[in-house]
C-alpha positions in Angstrom: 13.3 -35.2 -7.1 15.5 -35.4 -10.1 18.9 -35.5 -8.2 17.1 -38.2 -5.7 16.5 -40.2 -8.8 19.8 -39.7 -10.5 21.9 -40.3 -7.0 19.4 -43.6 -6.7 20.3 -44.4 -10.1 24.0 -43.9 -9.2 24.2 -46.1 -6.4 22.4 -49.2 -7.9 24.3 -48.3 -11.0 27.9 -48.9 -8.6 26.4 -51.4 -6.1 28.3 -54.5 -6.3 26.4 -57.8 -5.7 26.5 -59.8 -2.7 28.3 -63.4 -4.1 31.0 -61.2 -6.1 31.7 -58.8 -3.2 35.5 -59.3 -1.6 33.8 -58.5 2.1 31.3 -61.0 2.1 33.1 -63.8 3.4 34.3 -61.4 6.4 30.6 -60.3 6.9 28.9 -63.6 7.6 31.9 -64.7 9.6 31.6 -61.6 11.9 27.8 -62.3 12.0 28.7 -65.8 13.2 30.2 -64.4 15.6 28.0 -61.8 16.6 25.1 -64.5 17.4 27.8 -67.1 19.2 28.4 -63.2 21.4 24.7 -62.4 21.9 23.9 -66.4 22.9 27.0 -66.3 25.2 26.8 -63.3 27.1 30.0 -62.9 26.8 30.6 -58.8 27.3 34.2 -59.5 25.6 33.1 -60.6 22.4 29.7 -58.3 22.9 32.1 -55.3 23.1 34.3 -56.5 20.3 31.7 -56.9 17.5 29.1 -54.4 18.6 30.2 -50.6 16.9 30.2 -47.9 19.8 27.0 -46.4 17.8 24.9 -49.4 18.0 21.0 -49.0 18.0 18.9 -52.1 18.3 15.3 -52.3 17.7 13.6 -55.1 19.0 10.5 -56.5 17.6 8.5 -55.1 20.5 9.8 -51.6 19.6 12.3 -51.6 22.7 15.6 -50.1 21.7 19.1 -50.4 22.9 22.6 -49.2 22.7 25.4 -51.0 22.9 26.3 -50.4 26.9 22.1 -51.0 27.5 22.1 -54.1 25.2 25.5 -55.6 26.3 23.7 -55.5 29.8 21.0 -57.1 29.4 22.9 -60.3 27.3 25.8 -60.2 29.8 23.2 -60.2 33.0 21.5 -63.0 31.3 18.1 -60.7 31.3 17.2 -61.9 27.6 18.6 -65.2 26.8 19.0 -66.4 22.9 18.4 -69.6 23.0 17.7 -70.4 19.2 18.7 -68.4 16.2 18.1 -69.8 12.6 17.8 -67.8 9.4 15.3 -69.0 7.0 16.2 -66.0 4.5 19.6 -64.2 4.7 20.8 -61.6 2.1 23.7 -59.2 1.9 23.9 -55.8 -0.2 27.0 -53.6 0.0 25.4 -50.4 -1.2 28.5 -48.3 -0.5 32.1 -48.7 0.6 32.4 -50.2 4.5 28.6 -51.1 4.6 26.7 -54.1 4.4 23.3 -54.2 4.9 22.0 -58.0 5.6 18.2 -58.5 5.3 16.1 -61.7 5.8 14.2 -64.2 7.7 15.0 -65.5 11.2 13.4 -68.1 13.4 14.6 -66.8 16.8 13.7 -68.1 20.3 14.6 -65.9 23.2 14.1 -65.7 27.1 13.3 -62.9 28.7 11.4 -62.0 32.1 10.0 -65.1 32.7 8.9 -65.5 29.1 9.6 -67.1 25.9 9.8 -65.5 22.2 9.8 -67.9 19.4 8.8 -66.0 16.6 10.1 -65.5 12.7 10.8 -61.9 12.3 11.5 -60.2 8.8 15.1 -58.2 9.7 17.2 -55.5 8.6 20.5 -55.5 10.1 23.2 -52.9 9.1 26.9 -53.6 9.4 30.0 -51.0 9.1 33.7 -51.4 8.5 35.4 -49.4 11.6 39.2 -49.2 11.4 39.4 -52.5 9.4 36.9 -54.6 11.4 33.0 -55.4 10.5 31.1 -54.1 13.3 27.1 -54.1 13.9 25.8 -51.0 13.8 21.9 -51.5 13.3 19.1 -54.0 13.7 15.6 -53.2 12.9 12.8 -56.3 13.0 9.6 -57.5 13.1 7.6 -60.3 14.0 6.1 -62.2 11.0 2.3 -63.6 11.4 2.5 -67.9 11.3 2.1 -69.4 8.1 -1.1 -70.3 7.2 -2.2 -73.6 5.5 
């Protein structure tokens, strides 16, 4: 327990906030581009910015890899139709990963039906061979806001 605390301690200790962080910039442009990829379809740009180890949890607990996911988007099974954060935060808790956390109001198509849901997200990105690639996404659906 005490060298969980002290390596915790560490890595707050050498954590470098978001707005001062030289990779920022690079990170939001790459996720830019990374919802432009997933609304397009395009299995290009899906194959460029998704790493090779991608996992991606849905908010219905369905998970993909990167070959499973960049079928589905290139098919046009699940269509993103809408994608607007309403909370977005970076970290960089250690060198070559940024971990972006937050609020999105997505809409997507899929099977005949339509999400349009906010969903609380964690989204994990990694620096491979000097380009930001997405490596995780975990989320889930918020309940509506009551009056």
């Amino acid at each position: 327990m005490k060298t969980l605390l002290a390596t915790l301690s560490l890595l707050f200790a050498f954590q470098v906030h978001a707005e001062d962080h030289p990779s920022l910039a690079a990170v939001q442009a790459a996720d830019k581009a990374r919802i432009a990829a997933m609304q397009s379809g395009d299995r290009e740009k899906l194959d460029a910015i998704f790493s090779v180890d991608l996992r991606y949890a849905h908010s219905n607990g369905i998970v993909d890899t990167k070959t499973s996911f960049i079928d589905i988007l290139s098919a046009g099974k699940t269509k993103y139709v809408g994608y607007d954060y309403e909370e977005q935060n970076f970290t960089f808790p250690a060198p070559g990963i940024a971990l972006m956390t937050g609020h999105a109001h997505i809409k997507a198509e899929a099977d005949g039906k339509v999400m349009d849901a906010v969903l609380s997200f964690l989204a994990v990105w990694r620096e491979e061979k000097g380009q930001w690639r997405f490596l995780a996404w975990q989320s889930c659906k918020l309940p509506p806001a009551t009056k």
